[in-house]
FISEVO-226595 format. One record per residue (C-alpha): residue in three letters; x, y, z. Coordinates in Angstrom, 2 decimals. Example, Ala and Ser with C-alpha at 12.3 -4.5 7.8 and 13.67 -1.06 7.14 Angstrom:
BEGIN
<dolum aa="ala" xx="12.30" yy="-4.50" zz="7.80"/>
<dolum aa="ser" xx="13.67" yy="-1.06" zz="7.14"/>
***
This chain:
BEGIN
<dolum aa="unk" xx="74.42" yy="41.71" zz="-56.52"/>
<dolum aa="unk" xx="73.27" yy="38.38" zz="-57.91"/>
<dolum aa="unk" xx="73.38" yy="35.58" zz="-55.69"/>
<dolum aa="unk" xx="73.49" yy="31.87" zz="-57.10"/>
<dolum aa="unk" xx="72.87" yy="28.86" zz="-55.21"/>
<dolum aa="unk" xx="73.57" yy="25.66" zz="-57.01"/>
<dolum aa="unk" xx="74.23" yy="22.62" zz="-55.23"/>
<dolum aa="unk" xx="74.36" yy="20.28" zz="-58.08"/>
<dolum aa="unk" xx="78.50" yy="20.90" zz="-58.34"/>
<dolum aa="unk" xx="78.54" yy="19.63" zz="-54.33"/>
<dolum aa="unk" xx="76.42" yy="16.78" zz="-55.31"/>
<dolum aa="unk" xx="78.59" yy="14.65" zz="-58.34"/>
<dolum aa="unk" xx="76.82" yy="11.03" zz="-57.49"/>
<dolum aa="unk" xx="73.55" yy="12.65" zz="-56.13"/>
<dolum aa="unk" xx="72.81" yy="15.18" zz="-59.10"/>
<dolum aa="unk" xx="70.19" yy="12.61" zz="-60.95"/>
<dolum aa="unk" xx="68.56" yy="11.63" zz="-58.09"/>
<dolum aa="unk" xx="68.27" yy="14.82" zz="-56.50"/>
<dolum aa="unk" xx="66.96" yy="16.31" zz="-59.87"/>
<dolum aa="unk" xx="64.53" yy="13.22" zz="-60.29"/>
<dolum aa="unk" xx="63.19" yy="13.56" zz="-56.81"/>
<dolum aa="unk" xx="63.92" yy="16.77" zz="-55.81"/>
<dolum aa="unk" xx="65.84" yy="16.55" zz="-52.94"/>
<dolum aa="unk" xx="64.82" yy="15.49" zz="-49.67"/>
<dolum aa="unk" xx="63.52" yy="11.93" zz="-51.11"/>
<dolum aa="unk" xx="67.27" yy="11.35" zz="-52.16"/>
<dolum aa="unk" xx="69.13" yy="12.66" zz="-49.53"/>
<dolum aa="unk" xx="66.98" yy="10.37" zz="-47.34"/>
<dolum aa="unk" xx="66.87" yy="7.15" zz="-49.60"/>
<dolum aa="unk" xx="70.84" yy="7.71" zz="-49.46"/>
<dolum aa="unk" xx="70.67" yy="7.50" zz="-45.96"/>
<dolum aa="unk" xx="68.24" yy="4.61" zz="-46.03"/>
<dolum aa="unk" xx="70.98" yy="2.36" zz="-48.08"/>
<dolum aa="unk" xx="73.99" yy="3.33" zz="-45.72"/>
<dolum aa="unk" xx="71.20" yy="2.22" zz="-43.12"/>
<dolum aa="unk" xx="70.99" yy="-1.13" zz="-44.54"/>
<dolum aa="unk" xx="74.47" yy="-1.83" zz="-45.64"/>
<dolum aa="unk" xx="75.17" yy="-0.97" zz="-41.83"/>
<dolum aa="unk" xx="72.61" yy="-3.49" zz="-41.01"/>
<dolum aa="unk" xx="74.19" yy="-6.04" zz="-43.13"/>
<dolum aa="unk" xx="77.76" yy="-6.10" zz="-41.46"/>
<dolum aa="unk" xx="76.43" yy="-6.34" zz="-38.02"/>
***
């Protein structure tokens, strides 16, 4: 049995950054923007 895991097809707007920083950088520097533009409406 071969077993696959490839999240780039999950990730469509996060592929390049995920594959630039590998991962947990862009995940969190994608939260870090919805943190600000949160900020910014209050």
């Amino acid at each position: 049995m071969n077993v696959q895991i490839v999240q780039e097809p999950q990730n469509h707007m996060e592929s390049d950054k995920i594959k630039t920083s590998g991962g947990s950088t862009g995940i969190l520097s994608l939260l870090g923007l919805f943190a600000l533009i949160l900020l910014r409406r209050k």
